[in-house]
C-alpha positions, 0 to 999 in steps of 0.5 A, a space after each residue: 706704688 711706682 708699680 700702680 703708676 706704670 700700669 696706670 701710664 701704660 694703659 694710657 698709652 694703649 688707649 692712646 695707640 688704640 685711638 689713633 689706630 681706630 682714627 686711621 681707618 676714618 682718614 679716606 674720607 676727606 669731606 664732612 658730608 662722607 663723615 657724616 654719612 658713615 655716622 647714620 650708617 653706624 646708627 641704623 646698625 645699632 654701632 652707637 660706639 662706632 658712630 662715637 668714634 666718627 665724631 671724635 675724629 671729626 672734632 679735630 678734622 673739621 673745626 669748621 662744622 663745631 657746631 654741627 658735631 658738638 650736637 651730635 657727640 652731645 647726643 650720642 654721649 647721651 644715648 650711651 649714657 656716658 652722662 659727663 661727657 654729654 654734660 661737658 660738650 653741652 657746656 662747652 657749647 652753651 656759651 657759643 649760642 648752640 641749642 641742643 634741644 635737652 627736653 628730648 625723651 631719650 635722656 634718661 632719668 638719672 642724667 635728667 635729675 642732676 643739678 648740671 643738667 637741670 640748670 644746662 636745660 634750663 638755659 638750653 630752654 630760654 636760647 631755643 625759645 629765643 630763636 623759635 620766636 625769630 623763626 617761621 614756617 618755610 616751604 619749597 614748591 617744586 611745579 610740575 612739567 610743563 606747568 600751564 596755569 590752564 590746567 588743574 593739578 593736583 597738590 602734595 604736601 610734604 611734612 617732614 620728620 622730627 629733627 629733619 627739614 624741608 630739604 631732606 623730604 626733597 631729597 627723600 620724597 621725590 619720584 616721577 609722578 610727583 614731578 610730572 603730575 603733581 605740585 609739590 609744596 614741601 613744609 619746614 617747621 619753625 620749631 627748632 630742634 636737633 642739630 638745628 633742623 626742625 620739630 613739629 609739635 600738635 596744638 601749637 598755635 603759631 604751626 597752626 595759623 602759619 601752615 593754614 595761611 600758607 595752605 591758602 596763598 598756595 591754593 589760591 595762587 597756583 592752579 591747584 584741582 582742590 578735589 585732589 589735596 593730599 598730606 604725604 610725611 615721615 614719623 612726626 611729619 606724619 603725625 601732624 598730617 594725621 591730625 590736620 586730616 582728620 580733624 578737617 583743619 583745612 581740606 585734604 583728600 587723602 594721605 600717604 605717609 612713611 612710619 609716622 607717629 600716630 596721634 590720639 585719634 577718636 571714633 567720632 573722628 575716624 568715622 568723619 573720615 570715612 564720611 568724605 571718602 579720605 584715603 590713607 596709606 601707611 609704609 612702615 618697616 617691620 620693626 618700626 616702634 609705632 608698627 602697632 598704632 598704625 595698624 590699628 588706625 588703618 584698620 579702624 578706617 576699613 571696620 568703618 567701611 573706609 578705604 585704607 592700606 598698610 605696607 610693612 617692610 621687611 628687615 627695616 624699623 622707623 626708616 625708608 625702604 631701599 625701594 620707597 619711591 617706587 612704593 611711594 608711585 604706586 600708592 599715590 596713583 591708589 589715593 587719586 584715583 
């Protein structure tokens, strides 16, 4: 028995040893924003465990930013499917008003079927809608150069990813010909999400009524060529996009997105499409999950007699390339011509 118990405090005092040694090498970074750049970066390398230890290390170093990473331990314990971890940071954060958006899909079946987690997501449920009826659509408009009201521009709408927001798309969707030729309208959902950024969801009736009204006041209230209207989003971003133009919600000329999501989309519609001449480029990775959907709708418009483009990327998934604005440049110039 005392023998047990050695072991047992040994092993305590290697993974204690371990821990401080695997925090040493996080000490260089002195802001949260460095912190929080190392963790996408374990993330995109599928270092799930790597990124778990940031964030460990940040509980204690950045009090200030609980929020934040209570969010991101809670999601990163679930993705690993360390469930009473992820079940003990959503409640210790409940009680403070955190949302943690628990009906996201990547929880998996046995956590879901917990009576803790149930009764977690129910309350997760009645605080996120408690703040989506408070919120409301945003949106940042960025003019060209030298804007002159006596001169017609053409207008860009940027939408941007699930668990994203409006400045993300300004620091991802920005390039030359946007800034100097184009007005650029940049679109955050009311839907709140991951982390407290934002979700689109299709058929909701408030993204609906809110994004047509803002869509009017900026045509009506900026010297916009309304021959030259188009959608430009990432992931769900481009998913919403998909859906407005092609259903004709309001007019629109063209898209450019980046590894969207690809809504259910009909012949009658794809056809409609065509028939105003709409254009459609899609920049996706090699291995991005929604790769064959979004073929198959670019080829759908071309078999119809339509004009569309797909430009896959090597070595990257659902993600921006190194060398997207210049990509981004080029297809924008495509769809106005």
């Amino acid at each position: 028995m005392i023998q047990k118990v050695k072991k047992a405090f040994l092993v305590i005092i290697v993974l204690i040893v371990f821990q401080q040694i695997s925090f040493g090498q996080f000490e260089k970074y002195t802001t949260f924003y460095q912190i929080d750049s190392l963790w996408i970066g374990y993330m995109n390398n599928n270092k799930q465990d790597s990124a778990i230890l940031v964030f460990e290390y940040a509980k204690d170093k950045f009090p200030e930013k609980d929020k934040e990473i209570t969010y991101v331990l809670g999601y990163l314990y679930a993705l690993t499917q360390k469930d009473s971890l992820a079940l003990s940071m959503w409640s210790y954060g409940q009680p403070k008003g955190y949302y943690f958006a628990l009906d996201r899909y990547i929880y998996n079946e046995k956590l879901k079927s917990s009576e803790k987690y149930i009764a977690l997501a129910e309350r997760d449920k009645q605080i996120g809608d408690s703040l989506n009826n408070l919120s409301h659509i945003e949106y940042d408009i960025a003019l060209p150069e030298n804007y002159s009201k006596d001169k017609f521009y053409p207008l860009l709408f940027v939408f941007h990813g699930g668990g994203s927001s409006k400045k993300m798309s300004k620091d991802l969707w920005k390039l030359e010909t946007m800034n100097k030729n184009c007005i650029t309208v940049y679109v955050q959902s009311y839907i709140i999400g991951f982390r407290s950024n934002y979700d689109w969801v299709l058929n909701d009736e408030k993204t609906n009524k809110e994004f047509k009204d803002l869509y009017k006041g900026v045509v009506n209230e900026n010297s916009v060529d309304k021959e030259k209207i188009y959608f430009l989003g990432f992931s769900a971003g481009g998913k919403i996009a998909i859906e407005y133009a092609f259903k004709d919600f309001v007019p629109v000329s063209g898209l450019v997105l980046n590894s969207p999501d690809v809504p259910n989309i009909t012949d009658d519609l794809v056809a409609e499409f065509v028939k105003t001449n709409k254009r459609i480029v899609i920049i996706t990775g090699e291995k991005d999950w929604a790769i064959n959907v979004q073929k198959e709708l670019t080829e759908r418009v071309n078999k119809m007699g339509g004009k569309s483009k797909i430009i896959v990327q090597g070595g990257i998934g659902h993600t921006y390339s190194a060398d997207f604005s210049n990509i981004l440049d080029e297809n924008l110039i495509w769809i106005n011509e």
